[in-house]
N, C-alpha and C positions, 0 to 999 in steps of 0.2 A: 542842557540837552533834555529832550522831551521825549521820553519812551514809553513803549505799549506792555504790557502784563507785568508790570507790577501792580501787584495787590497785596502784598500780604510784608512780614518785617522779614521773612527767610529768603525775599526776593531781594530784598532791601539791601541785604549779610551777604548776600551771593553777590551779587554786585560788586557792593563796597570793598568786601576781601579779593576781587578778580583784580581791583583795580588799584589798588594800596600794595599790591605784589608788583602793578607794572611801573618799570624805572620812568621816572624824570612825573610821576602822579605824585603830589605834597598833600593834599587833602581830598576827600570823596564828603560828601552828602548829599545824600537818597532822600526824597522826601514823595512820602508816601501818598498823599491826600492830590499831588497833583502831576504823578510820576514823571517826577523830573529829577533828575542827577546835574548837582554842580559839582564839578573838577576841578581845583585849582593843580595846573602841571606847569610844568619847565620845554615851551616850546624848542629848545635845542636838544631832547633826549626826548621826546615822543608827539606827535602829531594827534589832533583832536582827530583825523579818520584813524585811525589806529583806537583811538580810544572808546570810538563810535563800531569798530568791526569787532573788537573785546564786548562791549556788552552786545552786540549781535550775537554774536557766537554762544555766548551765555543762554539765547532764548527770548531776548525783552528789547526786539525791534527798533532803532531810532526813528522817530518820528519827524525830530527838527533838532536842529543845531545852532545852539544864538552864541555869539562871541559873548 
């Protein structure tokens, strides 16, 4: 997932702690240099827009969504 205002690693933590809270997310990394978040989750316990409207909500806009 490709998102906008990350910049910095307390975006990175904000992120990654929003999403490691929500059920059926196994792993988050945030990678800073090309603000992208990969999610590995359990398509039966949460939906990638669900997971796309959490870091919205956070502040750091989704840009694009690749399977």
């Amino acid at each position: 997932m490709e998102l906008e205002n990350v910049t910095c690693p307390s975006c990175a933590k904000k992120i990654q702690d929003a999403l490691r809270e929500t059920s059926g997310v196994d792993e988050v990394s945030v990678l800073l240099n090309t603000s992208r978040v990969r999610v590995n989750y359990n398509e039966n316990l949460v939906r990638k827009n669900k997971i796309a409207e959490i870091v919205t909500k956070l502040g750091y806009p989704v840009l694009n969504i690749k399977e």
